[in-house]
C-alpha positions as CSV (number, residue, x, y, z in Angstrom):
1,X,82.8,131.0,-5.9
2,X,79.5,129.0,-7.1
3,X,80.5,127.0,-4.0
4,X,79.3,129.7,-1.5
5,X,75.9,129.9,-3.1
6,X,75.4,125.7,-3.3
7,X,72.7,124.7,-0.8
8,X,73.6,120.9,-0.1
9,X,70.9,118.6,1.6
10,X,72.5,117.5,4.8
11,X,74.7,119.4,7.2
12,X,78.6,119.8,6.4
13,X,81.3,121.3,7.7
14,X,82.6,122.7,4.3
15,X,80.4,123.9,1.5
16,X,83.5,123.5,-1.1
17,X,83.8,120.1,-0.7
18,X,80.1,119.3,-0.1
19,X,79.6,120.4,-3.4
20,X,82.2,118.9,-5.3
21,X,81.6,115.1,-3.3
22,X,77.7,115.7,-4.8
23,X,78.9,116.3,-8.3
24,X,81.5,113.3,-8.6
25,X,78.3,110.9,-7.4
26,X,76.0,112.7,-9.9
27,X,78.4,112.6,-12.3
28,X,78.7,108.4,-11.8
29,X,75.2,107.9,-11.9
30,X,75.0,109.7,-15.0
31,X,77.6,107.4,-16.5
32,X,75.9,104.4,-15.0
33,X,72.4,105.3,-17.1
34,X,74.0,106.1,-20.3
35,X,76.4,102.8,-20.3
36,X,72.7,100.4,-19.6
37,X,72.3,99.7,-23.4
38,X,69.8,96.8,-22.3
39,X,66.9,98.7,-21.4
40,X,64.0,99.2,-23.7
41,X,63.3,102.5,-25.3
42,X,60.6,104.6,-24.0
43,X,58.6,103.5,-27.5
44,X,59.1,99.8,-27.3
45,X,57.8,100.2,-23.7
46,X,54.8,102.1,-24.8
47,X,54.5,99.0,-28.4
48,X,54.3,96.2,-25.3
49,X,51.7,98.0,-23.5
50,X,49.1,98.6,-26.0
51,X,49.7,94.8,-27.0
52,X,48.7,94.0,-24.2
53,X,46.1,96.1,-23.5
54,X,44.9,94.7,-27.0
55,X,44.8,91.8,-26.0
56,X,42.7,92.1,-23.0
57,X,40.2,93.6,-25.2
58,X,40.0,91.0,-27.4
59,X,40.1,88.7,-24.6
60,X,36.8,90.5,-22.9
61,X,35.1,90.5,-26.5
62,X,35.7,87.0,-27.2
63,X,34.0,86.4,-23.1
64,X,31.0,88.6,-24.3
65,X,30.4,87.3,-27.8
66,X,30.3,83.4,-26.0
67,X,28.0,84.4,-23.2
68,X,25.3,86.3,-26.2
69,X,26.0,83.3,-28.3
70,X,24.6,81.0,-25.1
71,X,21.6,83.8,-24.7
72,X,20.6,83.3,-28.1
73,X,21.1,79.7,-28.6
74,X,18.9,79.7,-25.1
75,X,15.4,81.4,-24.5
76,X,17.2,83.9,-22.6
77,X,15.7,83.6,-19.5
78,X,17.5,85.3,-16.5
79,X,18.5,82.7,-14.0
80,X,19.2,84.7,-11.5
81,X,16.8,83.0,-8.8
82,X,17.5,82.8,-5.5
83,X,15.1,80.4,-3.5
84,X,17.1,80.8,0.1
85,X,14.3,81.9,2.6
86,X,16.5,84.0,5.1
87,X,16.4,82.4,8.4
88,X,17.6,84.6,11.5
89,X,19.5,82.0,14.3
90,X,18.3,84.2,17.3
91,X,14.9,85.3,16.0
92,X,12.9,83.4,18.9
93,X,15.4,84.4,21.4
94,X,15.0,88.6,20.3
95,X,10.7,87.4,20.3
96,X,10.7,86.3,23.8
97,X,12.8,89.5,25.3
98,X,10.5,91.8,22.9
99,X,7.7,89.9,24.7
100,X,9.2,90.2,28.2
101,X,10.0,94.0,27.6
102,X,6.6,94.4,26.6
103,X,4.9,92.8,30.0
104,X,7.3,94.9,32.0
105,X,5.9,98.3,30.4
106,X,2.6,97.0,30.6
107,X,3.4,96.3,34.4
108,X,4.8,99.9,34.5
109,X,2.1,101.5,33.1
110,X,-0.2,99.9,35.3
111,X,1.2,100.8,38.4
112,X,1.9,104.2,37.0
113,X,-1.6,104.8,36.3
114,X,-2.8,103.3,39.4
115,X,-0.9,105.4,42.1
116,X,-2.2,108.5,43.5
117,X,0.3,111.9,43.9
118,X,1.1,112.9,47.5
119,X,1.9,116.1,47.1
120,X,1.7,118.7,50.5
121,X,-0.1,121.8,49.2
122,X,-0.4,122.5,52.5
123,X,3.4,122.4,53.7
124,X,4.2,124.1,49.9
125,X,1.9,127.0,51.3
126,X,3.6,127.6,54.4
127,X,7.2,127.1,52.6
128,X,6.1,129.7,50.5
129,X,5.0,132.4,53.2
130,X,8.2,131.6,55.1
131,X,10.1,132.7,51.6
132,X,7.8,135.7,50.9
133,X,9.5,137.1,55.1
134,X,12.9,136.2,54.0
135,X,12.6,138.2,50.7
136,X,11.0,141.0,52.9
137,X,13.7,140.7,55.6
138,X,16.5,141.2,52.9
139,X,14.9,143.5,50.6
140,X,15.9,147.1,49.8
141,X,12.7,148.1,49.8
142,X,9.4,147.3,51.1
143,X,7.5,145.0,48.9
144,X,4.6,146.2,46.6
145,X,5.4,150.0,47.6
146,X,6.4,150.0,43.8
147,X,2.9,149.2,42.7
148,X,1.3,151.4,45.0
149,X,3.6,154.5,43.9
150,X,2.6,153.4,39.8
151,X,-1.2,154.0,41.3
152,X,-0.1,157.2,42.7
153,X,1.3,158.4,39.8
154,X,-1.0,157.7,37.4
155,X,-3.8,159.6,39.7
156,X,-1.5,162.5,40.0
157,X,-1.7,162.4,35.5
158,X,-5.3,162.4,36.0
159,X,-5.7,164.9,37.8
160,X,-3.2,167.5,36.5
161,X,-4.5,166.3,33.1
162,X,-8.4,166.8,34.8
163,X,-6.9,170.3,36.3
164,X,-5.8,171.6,32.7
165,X,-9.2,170.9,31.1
166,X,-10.9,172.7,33.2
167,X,-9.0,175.8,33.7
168,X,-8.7,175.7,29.3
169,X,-12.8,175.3,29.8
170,X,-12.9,178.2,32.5
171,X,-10.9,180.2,29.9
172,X,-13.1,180.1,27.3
173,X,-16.3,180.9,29.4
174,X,-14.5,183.6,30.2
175,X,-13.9,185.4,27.2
């Protein structure tokens, strides 16, 4: 019955068999690493590494202790000069294009400077009017009737507000 429950890697066609294939090859390669008697135990592994990491240390200290040796057999100085003057291969070439660049801006400018604007107020004005009738044509309402209404309104308040003052004043000569 375990075989129903195995869950082998690759499709098969029978889970039984699957299973029992995967065992007899686990089963040899179990026999195979208990029969290699020539491999190093995991401690002998581990003695050969810090031997050697031993004697890398003592490698690098013995490298150090020479070069302080030399620093204090020496004055010590630092010789850590470096005389090369850094030369660029196209630095005339990039000099001449900045200068170039620079005469054509200058040129620019100039010319820039120099010209007078045409512009048409004139034919702008006339544009304009011709877009004001348009907007009229295909308006819902009339233009600036809304303006005129806000100025109506605001009378009207004045007055009613005007109105109520002096009836409240006519009141109170009265009594």
């Amino acid at each position: 019955m375990q075989h129903l429950l195995y869950q082998p890697l690759f499709p098969m066609g029978n889970k039984y068999l699957q299973q029992k294939w995967d065992k007899a090859s686990y089963d040899l390669h179990r026999r195979k690493v208990r029969s290699n008697t020539h491999l190093l135990l995991l401690s002998q592994i581990q003695n050969v590494l810090e031997e050697e990491w031993i004697l890398k240390i003592q490698r690098e200290n013995k490298i150090l202790k020479e070069k302080i040796s030399h620093i204090m057999k020496t004055t010590g100085a630092v010789d850590n000069k470096n005389d090369y003057d850094r030369k660029s291969l196209g630095k005339e070439k990039r000099q001449l294009e900045l200068l170039r660049i620079s005469k054509e801006n200058q040129m620019i400018l100039f010319r820039l400077s120099h010209c007078r604007p045409h512009y048409n107020v004139k034919s702008w004005h006339e544009d304009w009017l011709k877009t004001l009738k348009v907007m009229d044509r295909i308006a819902r309402y009339p233009r600036g009737k809304a303006k005129q209404q806000k100025v109506i309104l605001i009378y009207c308040e004045q007055s009613i507000i005007h109105n109520t003052i002096h009836q409240n004043n006519n009141l109170l000569n009265c009594t």
